[in-house]
Backbone as XML, in Angstrom:
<?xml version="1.0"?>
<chain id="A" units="angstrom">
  <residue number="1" name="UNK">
    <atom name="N" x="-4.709" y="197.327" z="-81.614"/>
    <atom name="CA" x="-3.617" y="198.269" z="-81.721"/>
    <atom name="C" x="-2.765" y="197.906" z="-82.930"/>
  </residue>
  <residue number="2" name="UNK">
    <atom name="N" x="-2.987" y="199.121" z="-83.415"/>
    <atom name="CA" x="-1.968" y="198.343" z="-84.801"/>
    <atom name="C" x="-0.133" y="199.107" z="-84.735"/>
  </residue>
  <residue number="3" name="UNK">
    <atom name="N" x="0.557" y="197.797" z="-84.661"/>
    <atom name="CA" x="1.728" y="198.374" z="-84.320"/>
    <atom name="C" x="2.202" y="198.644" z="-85.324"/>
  </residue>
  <residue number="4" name="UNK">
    <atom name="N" x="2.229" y="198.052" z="-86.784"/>
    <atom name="CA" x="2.928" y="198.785" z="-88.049"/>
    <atom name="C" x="4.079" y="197.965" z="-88.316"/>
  </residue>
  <residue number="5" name="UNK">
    <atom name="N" x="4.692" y="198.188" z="-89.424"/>
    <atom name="CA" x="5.735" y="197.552" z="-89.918"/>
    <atom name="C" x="6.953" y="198.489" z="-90.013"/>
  </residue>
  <residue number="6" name="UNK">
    <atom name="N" x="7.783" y="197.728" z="-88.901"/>
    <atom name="CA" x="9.153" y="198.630" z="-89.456"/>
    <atom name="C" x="10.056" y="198.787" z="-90.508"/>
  </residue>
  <residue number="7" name="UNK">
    <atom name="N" x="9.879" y="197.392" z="-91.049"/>
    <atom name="CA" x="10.645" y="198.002" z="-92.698"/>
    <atom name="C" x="9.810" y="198.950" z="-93.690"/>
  </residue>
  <residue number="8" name="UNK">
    <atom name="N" x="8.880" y="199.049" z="-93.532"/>
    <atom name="CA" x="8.077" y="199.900" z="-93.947"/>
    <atom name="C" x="7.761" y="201.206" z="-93.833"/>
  </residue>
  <residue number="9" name="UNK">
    <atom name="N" x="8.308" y="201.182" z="-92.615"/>
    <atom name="CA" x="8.219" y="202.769" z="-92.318"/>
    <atom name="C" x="9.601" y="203.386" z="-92.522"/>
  </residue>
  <residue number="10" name="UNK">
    <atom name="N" x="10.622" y="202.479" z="-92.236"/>
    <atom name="CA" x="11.984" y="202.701" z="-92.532"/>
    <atom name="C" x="11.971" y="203.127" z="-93.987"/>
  </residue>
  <residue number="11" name="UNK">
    <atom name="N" x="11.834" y="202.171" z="-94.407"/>
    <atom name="CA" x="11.425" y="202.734" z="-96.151"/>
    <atom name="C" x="10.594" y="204.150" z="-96.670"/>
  </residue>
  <residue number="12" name="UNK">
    <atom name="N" x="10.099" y="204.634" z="-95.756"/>
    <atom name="CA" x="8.689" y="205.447" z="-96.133"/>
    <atom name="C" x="9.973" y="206.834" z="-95.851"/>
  </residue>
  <residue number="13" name="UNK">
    <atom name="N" x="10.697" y="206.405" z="-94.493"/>
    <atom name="CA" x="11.342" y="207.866" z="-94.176"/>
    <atom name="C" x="12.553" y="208.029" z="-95.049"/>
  </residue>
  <residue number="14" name="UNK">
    <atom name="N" x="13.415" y="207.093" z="-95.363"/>
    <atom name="CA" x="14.491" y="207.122" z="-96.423"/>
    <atom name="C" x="14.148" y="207.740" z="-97.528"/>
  </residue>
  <residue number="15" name="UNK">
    <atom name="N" x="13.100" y="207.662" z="-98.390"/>
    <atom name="CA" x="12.263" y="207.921" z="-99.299"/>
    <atom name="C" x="11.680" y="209.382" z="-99.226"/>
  </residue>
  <residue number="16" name="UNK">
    <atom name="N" x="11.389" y="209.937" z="-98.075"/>
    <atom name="CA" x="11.582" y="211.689" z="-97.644"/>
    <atom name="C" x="12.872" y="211.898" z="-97.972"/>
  </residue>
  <residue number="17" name="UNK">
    <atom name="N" x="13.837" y="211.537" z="-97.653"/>
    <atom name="CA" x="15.198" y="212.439" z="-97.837"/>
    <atom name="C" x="16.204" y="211.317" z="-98.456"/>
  </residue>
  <residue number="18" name="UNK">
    <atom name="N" x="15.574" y="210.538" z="-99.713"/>
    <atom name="CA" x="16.729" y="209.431" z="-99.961"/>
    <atom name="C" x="17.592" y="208.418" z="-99.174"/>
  </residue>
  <residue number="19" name="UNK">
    <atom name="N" x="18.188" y="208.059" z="-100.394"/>
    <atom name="CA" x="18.985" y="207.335" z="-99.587"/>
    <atom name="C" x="20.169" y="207.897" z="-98.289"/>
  </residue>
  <residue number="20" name="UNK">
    <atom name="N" x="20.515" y="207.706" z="-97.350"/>
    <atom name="CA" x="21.159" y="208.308" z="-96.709"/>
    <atom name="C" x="22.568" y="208.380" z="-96.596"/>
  </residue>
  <residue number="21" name="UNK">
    <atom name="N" x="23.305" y="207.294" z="-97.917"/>
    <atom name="CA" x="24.082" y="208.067" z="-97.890"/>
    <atom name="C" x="24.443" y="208.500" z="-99.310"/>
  </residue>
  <residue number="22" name="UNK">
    <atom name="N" x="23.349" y="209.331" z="-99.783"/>
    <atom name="CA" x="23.048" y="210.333" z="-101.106"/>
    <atom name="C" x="23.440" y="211.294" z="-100.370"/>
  </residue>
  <residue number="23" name="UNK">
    <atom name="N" x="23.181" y="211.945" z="-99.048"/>
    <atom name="CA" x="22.803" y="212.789" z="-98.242"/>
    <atom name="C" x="24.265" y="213.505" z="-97.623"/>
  </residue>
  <residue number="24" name="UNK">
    <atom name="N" x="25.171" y="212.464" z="-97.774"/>
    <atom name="CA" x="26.168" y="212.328" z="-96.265"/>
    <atom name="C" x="26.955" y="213.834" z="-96.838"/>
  </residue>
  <residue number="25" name="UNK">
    <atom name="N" x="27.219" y="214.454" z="-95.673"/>
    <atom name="CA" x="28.531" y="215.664" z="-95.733"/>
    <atom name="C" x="29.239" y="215.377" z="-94.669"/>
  </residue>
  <residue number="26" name="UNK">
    <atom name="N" x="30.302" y="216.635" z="-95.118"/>
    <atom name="CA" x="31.102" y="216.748" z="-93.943"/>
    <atom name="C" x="31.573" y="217.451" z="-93.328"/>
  </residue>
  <residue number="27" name="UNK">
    <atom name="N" x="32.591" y="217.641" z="-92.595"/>
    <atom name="CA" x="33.104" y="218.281" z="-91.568"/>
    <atom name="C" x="33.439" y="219.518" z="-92.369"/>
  </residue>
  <residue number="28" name="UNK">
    <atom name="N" x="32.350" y="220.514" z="-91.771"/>
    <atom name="CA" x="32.882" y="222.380" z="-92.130"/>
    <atom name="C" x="32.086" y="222.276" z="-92.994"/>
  </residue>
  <residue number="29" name="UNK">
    <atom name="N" x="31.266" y="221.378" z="-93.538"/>
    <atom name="CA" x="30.124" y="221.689" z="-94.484"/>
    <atom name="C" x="28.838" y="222.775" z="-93.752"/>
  </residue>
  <residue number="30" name="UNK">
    <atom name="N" x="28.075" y="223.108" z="-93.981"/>
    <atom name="CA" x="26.410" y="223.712" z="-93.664"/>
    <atom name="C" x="25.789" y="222.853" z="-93.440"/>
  </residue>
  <residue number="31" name="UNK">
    <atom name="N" x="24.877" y="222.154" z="-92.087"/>
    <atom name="CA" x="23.684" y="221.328" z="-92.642"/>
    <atom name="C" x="22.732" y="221.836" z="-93.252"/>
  </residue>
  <residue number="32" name="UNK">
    <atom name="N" x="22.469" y="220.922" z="-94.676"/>
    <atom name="CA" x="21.653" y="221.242" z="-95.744"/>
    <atom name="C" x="20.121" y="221.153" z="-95.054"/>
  </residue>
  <residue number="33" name="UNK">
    <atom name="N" x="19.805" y="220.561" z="-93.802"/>
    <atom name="CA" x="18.941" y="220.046" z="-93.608"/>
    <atom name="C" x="18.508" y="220.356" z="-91.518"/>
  </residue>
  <residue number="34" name="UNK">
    <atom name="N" x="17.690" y="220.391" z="-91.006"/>
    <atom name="CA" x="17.686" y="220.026" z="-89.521"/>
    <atom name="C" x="17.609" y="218.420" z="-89.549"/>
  </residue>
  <residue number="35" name="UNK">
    <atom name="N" x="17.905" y="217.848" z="-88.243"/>
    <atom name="CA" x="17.606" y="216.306" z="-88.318"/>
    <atom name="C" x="18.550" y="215.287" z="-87.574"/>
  </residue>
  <residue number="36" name="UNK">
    <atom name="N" x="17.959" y="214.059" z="-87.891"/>
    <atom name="CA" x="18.965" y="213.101" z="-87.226"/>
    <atom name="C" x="19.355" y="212.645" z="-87.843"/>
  </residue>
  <residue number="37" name="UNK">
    <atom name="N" x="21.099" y="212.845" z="-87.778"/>
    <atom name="CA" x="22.086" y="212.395" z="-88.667"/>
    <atom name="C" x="22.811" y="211.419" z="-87.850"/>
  </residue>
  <residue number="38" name="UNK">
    <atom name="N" x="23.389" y="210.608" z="-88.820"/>
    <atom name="CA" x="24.456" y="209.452" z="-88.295"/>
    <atom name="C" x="25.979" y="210.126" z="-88.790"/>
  </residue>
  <residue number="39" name="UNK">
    <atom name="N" x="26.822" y="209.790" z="-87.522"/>
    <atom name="CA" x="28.153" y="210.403" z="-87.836"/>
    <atom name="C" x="29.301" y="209.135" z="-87.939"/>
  </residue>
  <residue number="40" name="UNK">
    <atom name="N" x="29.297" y="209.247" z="-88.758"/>
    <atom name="CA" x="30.868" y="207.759" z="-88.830"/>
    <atom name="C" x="32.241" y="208.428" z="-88.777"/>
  </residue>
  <residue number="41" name="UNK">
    <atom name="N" x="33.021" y="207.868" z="-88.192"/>
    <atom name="CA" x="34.324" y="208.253" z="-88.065"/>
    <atom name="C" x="35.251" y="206.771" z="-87.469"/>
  </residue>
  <residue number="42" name="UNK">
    <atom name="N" x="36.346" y="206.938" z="-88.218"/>
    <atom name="CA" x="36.968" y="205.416" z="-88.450"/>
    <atom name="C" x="38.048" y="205.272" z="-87.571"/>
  </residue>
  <residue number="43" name="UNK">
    <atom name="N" x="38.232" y="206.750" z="-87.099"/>
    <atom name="CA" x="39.778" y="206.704" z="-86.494"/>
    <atom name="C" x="40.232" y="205.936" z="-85.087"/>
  </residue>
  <residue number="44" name="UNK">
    <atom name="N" x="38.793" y="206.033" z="-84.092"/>
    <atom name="CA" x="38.772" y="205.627" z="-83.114"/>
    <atom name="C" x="38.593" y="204.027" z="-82.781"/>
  </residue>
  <residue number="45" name="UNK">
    <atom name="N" x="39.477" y="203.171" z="-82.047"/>
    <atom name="CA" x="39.608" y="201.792" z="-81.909"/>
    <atom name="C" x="39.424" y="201.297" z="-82.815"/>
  </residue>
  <residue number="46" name="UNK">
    <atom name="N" x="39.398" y="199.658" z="-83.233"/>
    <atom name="CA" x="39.614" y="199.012" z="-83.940"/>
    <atom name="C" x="38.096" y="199.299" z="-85.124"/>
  </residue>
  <residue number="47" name="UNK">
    <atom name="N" x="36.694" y="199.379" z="-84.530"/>
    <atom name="CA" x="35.611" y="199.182" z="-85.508"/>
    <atom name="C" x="35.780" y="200.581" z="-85.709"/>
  </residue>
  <residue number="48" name="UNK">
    <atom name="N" x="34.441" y="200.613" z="-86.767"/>
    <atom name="CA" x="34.191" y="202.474" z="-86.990"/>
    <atom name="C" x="33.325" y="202.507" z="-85.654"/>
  </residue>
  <residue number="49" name="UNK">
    <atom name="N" x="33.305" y="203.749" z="-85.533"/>
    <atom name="CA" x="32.568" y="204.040" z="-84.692"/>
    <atom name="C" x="31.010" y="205.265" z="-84.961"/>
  </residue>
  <residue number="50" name="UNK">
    <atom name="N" x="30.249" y="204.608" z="-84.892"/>
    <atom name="CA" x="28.639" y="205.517" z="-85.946"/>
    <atom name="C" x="27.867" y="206.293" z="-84.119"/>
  </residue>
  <residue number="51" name="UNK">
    <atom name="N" x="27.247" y="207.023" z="-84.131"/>
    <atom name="CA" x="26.782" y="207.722" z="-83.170"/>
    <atom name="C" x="25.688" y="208.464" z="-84.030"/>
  </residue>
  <residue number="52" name="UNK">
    <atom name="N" x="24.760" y="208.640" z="-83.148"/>
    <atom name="CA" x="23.353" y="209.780" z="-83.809"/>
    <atom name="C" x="23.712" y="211.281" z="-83.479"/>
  </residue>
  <residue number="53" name="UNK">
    <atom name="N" x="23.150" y="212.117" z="-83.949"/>
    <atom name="CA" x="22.958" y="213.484" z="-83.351"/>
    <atom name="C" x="22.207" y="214.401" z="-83.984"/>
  </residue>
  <residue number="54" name="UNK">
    <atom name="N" x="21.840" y="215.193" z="-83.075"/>
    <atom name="CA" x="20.635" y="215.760" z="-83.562"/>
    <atom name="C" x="21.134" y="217.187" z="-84.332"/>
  </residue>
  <residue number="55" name="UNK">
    <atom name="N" x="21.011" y="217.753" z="-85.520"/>
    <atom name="CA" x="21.748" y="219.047" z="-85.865"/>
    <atom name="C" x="20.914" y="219.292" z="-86.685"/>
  </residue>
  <residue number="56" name="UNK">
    <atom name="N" x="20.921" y="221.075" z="-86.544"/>
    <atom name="CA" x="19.987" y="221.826" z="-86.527"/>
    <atom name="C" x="20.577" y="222.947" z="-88.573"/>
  </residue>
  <residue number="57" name="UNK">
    <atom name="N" x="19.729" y="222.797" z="-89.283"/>
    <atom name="CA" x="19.896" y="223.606" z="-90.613"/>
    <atom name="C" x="21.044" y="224.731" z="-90.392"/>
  </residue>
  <residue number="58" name="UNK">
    <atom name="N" x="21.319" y="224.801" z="-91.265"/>
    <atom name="CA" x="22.750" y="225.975" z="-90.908"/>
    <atom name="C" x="23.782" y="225.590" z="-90.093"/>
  </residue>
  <residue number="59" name="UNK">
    <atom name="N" x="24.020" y="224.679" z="-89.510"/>
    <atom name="CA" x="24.878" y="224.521" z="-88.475"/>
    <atom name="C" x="26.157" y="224.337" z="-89.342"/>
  </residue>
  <residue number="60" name="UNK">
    <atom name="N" x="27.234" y="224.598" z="-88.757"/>
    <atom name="CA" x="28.775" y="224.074" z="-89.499"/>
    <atom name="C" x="29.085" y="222.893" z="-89.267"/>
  </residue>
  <residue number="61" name="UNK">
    <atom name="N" x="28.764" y="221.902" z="-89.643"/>
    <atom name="CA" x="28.995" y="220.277" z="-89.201"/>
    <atom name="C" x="30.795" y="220.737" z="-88.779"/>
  </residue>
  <residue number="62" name="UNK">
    <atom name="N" x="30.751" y="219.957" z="-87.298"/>
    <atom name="CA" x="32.353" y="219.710" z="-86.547"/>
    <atom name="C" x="32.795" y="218.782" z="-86.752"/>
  </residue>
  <residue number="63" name="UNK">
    <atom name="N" x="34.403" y="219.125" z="-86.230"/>
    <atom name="CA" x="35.311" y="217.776" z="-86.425"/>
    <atom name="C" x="35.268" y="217.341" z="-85.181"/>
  </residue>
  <residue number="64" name="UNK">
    <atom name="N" x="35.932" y="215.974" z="-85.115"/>
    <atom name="CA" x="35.306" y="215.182" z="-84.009"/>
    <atom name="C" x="36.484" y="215.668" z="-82.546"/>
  </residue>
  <residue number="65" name="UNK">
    <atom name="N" x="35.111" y="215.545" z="-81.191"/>
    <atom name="CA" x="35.805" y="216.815" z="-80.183"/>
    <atom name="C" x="36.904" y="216.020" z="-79.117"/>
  </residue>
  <residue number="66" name="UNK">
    <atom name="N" x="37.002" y="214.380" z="-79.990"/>
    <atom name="CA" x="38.159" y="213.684" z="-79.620"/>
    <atom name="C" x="39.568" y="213.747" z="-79.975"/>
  </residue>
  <residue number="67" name="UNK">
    <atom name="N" x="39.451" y="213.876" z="-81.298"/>
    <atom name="CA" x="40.848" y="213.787" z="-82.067"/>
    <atom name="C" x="41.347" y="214.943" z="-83.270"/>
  </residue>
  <residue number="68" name="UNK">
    <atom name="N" x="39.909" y="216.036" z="-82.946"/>
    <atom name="CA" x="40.244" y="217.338" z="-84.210"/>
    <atom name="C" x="40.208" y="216.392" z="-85.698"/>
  </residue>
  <residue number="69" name="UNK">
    <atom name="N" x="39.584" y="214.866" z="-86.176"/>
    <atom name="CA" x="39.839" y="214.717" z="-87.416"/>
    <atom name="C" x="38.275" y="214.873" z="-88.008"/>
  </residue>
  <residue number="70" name="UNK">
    <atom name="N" x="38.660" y="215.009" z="-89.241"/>
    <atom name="CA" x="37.059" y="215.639" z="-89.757"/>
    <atom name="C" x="35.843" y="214.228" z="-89.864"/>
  </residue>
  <residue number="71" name="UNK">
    <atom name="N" x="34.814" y="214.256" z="-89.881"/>
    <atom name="CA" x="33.523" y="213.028" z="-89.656"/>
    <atom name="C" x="32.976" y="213.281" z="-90.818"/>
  </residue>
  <residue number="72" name="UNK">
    <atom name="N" x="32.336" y="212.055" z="-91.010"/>
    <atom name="CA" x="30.943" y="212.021" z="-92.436"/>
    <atom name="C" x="29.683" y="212.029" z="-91.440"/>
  </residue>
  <residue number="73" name="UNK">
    <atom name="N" x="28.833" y="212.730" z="-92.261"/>
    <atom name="CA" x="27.188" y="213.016" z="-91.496"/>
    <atom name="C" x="26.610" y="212.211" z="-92.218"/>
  </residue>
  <residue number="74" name="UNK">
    <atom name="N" x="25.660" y="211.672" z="-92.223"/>
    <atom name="CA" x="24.615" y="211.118" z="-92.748"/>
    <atom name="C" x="22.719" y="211.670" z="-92.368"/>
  </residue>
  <residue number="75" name="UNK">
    <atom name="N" x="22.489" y="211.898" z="-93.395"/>
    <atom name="CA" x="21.397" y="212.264" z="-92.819"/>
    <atom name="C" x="19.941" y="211.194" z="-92.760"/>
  </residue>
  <residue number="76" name="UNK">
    <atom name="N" x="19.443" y="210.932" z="-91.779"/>
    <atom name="CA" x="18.615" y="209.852" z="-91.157"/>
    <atom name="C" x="17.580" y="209.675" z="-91.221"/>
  </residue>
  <residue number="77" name="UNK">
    <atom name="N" x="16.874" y="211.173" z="-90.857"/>
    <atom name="CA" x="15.467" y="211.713" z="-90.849"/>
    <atom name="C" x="15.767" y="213.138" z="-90.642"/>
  </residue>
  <residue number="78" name="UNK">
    <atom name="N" x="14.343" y="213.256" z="-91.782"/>
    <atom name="CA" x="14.780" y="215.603" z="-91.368"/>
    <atom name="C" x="13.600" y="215.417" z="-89.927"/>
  </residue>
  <residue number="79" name="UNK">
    <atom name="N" x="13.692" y="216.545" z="-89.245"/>
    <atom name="CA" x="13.014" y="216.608" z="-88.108"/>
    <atom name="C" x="13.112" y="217.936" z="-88.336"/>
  </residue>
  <residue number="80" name="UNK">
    <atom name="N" x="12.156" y="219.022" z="-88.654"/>
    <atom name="CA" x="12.186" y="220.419" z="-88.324"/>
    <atom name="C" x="12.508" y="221.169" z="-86.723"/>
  </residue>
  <residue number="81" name="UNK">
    <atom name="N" x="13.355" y="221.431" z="-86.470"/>
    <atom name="CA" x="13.727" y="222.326" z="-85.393"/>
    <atom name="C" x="12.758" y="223.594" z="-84.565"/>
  </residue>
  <residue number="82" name="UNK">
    <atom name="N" x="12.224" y="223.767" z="-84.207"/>
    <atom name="CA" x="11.074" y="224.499" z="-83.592"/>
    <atom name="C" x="11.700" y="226.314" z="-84.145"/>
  </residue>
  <residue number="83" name="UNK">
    <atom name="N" x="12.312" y="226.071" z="-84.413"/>
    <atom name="CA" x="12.762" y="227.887" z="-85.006"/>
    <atom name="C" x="12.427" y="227.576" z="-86.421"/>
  </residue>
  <residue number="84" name="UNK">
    <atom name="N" x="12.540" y="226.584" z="-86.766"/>
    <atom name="CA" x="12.177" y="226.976" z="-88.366"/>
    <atom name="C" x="10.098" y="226.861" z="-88.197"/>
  </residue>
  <residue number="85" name="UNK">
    <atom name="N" x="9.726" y="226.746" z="-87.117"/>
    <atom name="CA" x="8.187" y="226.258" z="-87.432"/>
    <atom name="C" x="7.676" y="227.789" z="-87.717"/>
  </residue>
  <residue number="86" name="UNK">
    <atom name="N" x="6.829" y="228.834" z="-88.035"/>
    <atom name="CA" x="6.284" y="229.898" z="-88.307"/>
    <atom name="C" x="5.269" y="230.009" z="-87.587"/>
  </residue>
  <residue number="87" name="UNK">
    <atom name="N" x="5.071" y="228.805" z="-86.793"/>
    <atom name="CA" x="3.651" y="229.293" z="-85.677"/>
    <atom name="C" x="4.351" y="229.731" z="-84.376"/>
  </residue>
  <residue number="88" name="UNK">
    <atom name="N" x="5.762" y="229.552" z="-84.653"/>
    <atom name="CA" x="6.497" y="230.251" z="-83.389"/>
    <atom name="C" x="7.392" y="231.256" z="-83.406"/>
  </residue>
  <residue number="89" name="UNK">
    <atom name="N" x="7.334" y="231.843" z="-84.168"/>
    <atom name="CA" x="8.268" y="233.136" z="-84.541"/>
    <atom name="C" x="7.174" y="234.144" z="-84.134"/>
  </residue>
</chain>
């Protein structure tokens, strides 16, 4: 069984969509992209606080549904969304 190398593959997917934070938008932007993005936002307790989420092309990236202040996206990996596939329309 070949399990593979994770810096390697880490590398392989950064390298699809750059560096990630070449990538980063923000709050009230469009996602340029479908995918898993990393969201940082600093306001909450003492560290930042980073979370994943999954958001879909076109979407209006939100402000955060704690404190109304605006977030940075990062984008992680694109993952196509099953509406953009053409074998399903």
């Amino acid at each position: 069984m070949n399990v593979g190398n994770h810096s390697e593959d880490t590398r392989n997917e950064r390298s699809q969509v750059g560096s990630y934070q070449e990538n980063g938008q923000v709050t009230g932007e469009t996602a340029r992209y479908s995918g898993l993005y990393l969201i940082e936002h600093s306001d909450h307790a003492a560290s930042r606080a980073q979370k994943e989420i999954l958001i879909v092309k076109g979407a209006v990236l939100p402000r955060c549904p704690a404190c109304n202040e605006p977030l940075r996206f990062f984008l992680l990996r694109r993952v196509d969304h099953i509406a953009e596939d053409p074998d399903f329309h």
